[in-house]
C-alpha positions as CSV (number, residue, x, y, z in Angstrom):
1,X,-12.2,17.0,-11.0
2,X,-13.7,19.4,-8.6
3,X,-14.7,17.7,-5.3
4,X,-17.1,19.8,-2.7
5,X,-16.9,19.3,0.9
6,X,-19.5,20.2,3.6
7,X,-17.8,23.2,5.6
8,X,-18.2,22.6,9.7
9,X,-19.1,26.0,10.9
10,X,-18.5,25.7,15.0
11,X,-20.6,28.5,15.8
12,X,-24.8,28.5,15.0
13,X,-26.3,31.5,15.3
14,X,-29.6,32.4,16.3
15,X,-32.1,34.5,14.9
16,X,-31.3,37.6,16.8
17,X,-28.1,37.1,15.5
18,X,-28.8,37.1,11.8
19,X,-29.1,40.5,10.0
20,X,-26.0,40.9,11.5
21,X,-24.5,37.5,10.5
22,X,-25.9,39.3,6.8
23,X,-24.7,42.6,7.1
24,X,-21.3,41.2,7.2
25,X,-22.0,39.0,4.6
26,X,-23.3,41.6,2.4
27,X,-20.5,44.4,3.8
28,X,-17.9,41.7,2.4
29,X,-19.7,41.0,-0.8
30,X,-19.3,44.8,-1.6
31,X,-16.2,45.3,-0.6
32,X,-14.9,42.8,-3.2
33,X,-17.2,43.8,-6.1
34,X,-15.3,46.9,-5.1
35,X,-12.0,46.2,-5.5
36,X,-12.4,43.9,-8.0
37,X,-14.1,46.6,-10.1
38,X,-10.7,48.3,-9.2
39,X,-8.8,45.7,-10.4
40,X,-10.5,45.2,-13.7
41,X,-10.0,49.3,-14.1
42,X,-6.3,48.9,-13.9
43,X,-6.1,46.3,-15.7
44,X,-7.9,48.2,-18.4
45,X,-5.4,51.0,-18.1
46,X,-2.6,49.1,-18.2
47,X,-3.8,47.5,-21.6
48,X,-4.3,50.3,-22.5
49,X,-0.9,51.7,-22.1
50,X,0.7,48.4,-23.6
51,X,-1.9,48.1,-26.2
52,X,-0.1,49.8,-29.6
53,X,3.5,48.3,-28.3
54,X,0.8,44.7,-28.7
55,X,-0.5,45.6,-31.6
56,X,3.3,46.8,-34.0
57,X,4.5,43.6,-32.4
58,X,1.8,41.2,-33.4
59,X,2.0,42.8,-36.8
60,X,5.4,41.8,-37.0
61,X,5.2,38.4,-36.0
62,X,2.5,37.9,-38.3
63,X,4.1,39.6,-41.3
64,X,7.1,37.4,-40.5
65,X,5.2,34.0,-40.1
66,X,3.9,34.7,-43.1
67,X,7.6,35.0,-45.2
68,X,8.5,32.2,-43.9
69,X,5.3,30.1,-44.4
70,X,5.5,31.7,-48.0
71,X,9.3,30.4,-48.5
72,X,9.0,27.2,-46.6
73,X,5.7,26.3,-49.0
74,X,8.5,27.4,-51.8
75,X,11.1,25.0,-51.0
76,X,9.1,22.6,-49.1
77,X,10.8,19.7,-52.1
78,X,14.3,20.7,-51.1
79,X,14.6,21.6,-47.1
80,X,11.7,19.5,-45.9
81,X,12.9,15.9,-47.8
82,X,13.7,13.8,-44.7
83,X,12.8,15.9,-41.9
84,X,9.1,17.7,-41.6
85,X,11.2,20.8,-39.5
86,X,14.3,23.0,-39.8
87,X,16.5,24.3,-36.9
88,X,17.6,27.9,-37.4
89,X,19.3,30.1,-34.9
90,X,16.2,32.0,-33.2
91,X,13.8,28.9,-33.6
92,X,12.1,26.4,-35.9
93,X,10.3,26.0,-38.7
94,X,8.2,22.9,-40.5
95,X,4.9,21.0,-40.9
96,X,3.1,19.5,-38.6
97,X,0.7,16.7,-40.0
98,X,-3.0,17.5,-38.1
99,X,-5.5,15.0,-37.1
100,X,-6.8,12.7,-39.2
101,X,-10.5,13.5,-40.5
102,X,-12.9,12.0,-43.1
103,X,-13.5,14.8,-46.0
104,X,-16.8,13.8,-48.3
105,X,-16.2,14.7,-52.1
106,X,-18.9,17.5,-53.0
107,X,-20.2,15.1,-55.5
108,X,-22.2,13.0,-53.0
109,X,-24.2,13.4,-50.0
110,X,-24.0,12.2,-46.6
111,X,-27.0,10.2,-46.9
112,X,-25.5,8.4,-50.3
113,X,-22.3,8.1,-48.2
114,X,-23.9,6.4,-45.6
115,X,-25.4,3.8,-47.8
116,X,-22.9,2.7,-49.9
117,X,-21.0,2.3,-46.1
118,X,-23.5,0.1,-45.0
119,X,-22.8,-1.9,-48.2
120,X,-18.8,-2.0,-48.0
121,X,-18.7,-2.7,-43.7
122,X,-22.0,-1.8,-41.3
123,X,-19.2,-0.8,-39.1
124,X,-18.7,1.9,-40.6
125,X,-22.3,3.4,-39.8
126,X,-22.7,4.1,-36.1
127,X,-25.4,3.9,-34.7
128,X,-26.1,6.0,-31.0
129,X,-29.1,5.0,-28.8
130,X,-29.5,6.7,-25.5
131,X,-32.5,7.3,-23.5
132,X,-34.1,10.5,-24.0
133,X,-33.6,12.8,-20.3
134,X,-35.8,14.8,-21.5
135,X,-39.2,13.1,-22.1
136,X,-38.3,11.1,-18.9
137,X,-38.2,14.5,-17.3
138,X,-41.6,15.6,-18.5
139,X,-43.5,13.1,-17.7
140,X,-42.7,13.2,-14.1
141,X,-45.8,14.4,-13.2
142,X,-47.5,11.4,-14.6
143,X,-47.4,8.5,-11.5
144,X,-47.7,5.9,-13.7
145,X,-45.1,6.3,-16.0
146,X,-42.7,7.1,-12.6
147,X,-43.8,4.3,-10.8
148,X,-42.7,2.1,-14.1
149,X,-39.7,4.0,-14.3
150,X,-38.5,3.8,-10.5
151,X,-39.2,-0.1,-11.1
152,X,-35.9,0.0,-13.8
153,X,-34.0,2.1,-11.5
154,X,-34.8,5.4,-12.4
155,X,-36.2,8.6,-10.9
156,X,-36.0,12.1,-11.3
157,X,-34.7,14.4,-8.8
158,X,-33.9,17.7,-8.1
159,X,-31.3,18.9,-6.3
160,X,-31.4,21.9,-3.9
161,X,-28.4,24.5,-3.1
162,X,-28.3,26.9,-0.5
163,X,-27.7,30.6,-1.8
164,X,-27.5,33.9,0.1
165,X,-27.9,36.8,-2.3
166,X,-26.1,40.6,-1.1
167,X,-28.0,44.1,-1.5
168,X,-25.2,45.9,-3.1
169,X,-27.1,48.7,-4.2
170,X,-24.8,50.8,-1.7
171,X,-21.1,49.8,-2.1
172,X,-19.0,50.0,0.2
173,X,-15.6,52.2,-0.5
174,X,-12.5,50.2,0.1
């Protein structure tokens, strides 16, 4: 949970004082495009350089997962009776149950599904009502419907954010 605070800036400046107060803002902003546009370059080199050493080791790991999926699934009946996992000396192996989930046969439909739930439990079948944002939203124009909607408690706002965008046409070198 993110929480924002309103910054105290001490000094206000005046309007003399602001292209300046923007050339710095906008000297900063390109001098961090720049070096992060030097950072994302090394990085990229450096992937590079690692990148086949990544790629014979993750073929490995695979390949070797895979044996030992492939004999696990073999002997699942014999090493897997009262435990679902098996210690070795350079880790463990075993089956992990996954989340619970509802599967549908392909002989029915959702819809016939729904209605033969309604007919063993109408718990079964939820049911979601939730007003609709989005008409409220466009019929803010219309005072009526706003004035009968701010009489239930609800209005719709929009919020405003300060922004100051940089001319970075011209970056600065580091």
């Amino acid at each position: 949970m993110s929480t924002r605070t309103k910054k105290n800036v001490t000094t206000i400046i005046n309007r003399e004082e602001l292209p300046e107060c923007m050339r710095r803002f906008s000297d900063a902003t390109s001098k961090i495009k720049g070096i992060e546009a030097e950072i994302e370059l090394a990085t990229q080199e450096i992937r590079r350089k690692y990148q086949h050493k990544l790629d014979a080791l993750m073929a490995t790991r695979e390949d070797n997962f895979d044996k030992l999926q492939v004999f696990a699934e073999a002997n699942k009946r014999e090493l897997f009776v009262s435990k679902k996992s098996m210690e070795l000396t350079h880790g463990t192996m075993g089956f992990r149950l996954g989340t619970p989930a509802v599967e549908k046969s392909k002989k029915v439909t959702w819809e016939g599904v729904l209605e033969n739930l309604r007919l063993i439990d109408s718990n079964f079948v939820r049911t979601k009502e939730e007003a609709n944002k989005e008409l409220i939203i466009a019929g803010r124009q219309d005072a009526e419907t706003m004035q009968k909607l701010r009489a239930i408690g609800l209005d719709v706002v929009q919020k405003e954010t300060f922004f100051v965008e940089a001319r970075t046409e011209d970056l600065v070198n580091v």
